[in-house]
N, C-alpha and C positions, 0 to 999 in steps of 0.2 A: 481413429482419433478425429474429434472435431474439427473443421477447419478452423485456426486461429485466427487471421483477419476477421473473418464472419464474427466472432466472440468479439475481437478488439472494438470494431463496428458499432455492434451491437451494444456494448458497455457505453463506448463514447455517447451515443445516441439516447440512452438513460441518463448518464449524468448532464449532456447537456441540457434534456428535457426538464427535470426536475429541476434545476439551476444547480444542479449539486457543483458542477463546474458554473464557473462565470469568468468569459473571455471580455476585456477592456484593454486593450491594447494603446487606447488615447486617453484614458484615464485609468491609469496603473493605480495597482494595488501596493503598500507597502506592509511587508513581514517584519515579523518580531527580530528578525535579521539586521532592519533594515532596506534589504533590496527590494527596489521597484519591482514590481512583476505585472503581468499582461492578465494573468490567471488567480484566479481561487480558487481552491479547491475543499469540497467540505463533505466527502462522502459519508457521514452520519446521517443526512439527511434520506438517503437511501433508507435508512429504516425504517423510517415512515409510509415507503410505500410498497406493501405488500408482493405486488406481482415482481418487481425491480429487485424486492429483496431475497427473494426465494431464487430469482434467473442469479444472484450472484456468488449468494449458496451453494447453489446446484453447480456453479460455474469453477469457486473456488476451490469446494470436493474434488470434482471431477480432475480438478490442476493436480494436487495434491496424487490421487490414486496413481494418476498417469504417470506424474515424472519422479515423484518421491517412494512410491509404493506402499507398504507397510507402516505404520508409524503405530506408537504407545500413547499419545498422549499430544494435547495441541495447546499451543503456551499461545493468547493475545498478550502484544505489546498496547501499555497504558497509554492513552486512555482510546482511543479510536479501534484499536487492533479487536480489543474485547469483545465486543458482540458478534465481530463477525468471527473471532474465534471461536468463539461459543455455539453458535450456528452451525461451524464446521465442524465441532466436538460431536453435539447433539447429532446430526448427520451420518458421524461414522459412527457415533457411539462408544466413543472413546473419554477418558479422563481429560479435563480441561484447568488450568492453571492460567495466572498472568503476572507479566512484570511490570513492575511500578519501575519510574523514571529514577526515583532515591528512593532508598529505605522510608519505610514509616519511621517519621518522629517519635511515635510512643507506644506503648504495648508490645508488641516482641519483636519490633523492628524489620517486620517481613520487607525482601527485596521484591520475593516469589510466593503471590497468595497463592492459594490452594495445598493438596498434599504433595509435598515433591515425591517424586520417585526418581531416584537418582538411577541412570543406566537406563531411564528407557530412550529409545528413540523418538525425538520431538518435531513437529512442525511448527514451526513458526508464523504469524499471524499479524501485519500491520493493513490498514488502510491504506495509508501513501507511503510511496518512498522518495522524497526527494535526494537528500545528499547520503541517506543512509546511516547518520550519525547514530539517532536514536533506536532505530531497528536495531543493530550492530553490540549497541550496548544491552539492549535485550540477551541477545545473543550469547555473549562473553557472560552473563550474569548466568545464565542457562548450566554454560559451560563451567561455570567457576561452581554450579551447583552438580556436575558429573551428570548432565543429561548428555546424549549423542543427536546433536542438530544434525537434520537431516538438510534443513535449506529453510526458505522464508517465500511466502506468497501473499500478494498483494493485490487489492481494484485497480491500482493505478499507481502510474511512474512516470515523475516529468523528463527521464531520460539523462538525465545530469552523466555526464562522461566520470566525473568524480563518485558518483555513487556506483559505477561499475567498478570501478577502480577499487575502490572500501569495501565491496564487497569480495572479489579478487582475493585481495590482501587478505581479508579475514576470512578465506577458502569458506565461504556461506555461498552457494548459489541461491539465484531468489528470481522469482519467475510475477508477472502482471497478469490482468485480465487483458487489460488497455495501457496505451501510452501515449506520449503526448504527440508522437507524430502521426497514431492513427484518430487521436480525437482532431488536431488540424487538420487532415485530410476528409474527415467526416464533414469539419463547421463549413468548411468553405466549399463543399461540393451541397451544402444544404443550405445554402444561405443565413449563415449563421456570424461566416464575419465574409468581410471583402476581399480582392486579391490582393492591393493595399497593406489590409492586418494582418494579412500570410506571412507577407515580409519583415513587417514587426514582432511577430510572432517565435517566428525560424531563429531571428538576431539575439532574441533573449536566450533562449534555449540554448546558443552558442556562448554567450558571456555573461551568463545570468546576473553576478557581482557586480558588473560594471554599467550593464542595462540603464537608459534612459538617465543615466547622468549626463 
């Protein structure tokens, strides 16, 4: 097996290149949530650059073979999840589907584009996972379609205690390339933020809701 730190490294060090992440810890970012946050994150941007996209292809596969094994079929969650599920489709060469957030308003009111096939076993596909709401609801939609999820894989995870937790609960295990303790420990051993923003950094991750209020 590959070494994992090495992978987690190596992903941080992509997305901070590209700015697919962007660290501001003194001028926080606000989410559609509301919460202040230190971080952006915007791994689409990854597609744009060929060598970054193929290492994470290769990366997300290779997750997938390892701890999941076998699977029928690989479902991206909308809208970020998709290409890089499609990637990992095309890869193993396997049938690819995707779930939308809500039904289509019009036409046959698909939840689940593509052709379902009910009973295969699925791997799941997002970009990020923060609290795990919308991954989750993927999930359950999968299931309320009688696929057998196998687990969920992801580029990245800000590590949220509560999204272990939602996933837990909803017995989904779900695996990263990277996380936000090993992209911290990348920025600031590359001069990327200061030891200062370490510590602003570490506080959000602990009470993200309450952050910078």
């Amino acid at each position: 097996m590959i070494n994992n730190t090495e992978i987690e490294q190596q992903v941080a060090e992509f997305l901070l290149q590209i700015k697919a992440i962007k660290l501001q810890p003194n001028n926080p970012f606000t989410w559609a949530s509301g919460w202040k946050s230190p971080i952006y994150c915007d791994n689409r941007i990854t597609l744009s650059h060929p060598t970054i996209r193929t290492y994470i292809r290769q990366q997300l596969t290779r997750l997938v073979q390892e701890v999941f094994g076998p699977v029928g079929c690989v479902a991206g969650v909308a809208t970020a999840g998709i290409p890089q599920g499609a990637l990992i489709a095309q890869e193993l060469g396997l049938p690819f589907i995707y779930v939308r957030s809500k039904p289509k308003d019009h036409g046959t009111g698909n939840l689940i584009e593509g052709e379902v096939l009910s009973g295969k076993r699925v791997i799941v596909v997002e970009d990020l996972v923060s609290t795990g709401k919308s991954s989750l609801q993927a999930v359950e939609a999968l299931r309320a379609a009688e696929y057998d999820v196998a687990g969920l894989v992801a580029i990245f995870s800000y590590g949220f205690d509560v999204a272990t937790e939602n996933f837990k609960e909803a017995n989904c295990p779900f695996y990263t390339l990277s996380n936000y303790g090993a992209l911290i420990k990348y920025a600031s051993e590359n001069q990327y933020i200061s030891k200062q923003d370490v510590q602003l950094l570490e506080q959000w991750r602990e009470d993200p809701a309450n952050w910078g209020k």
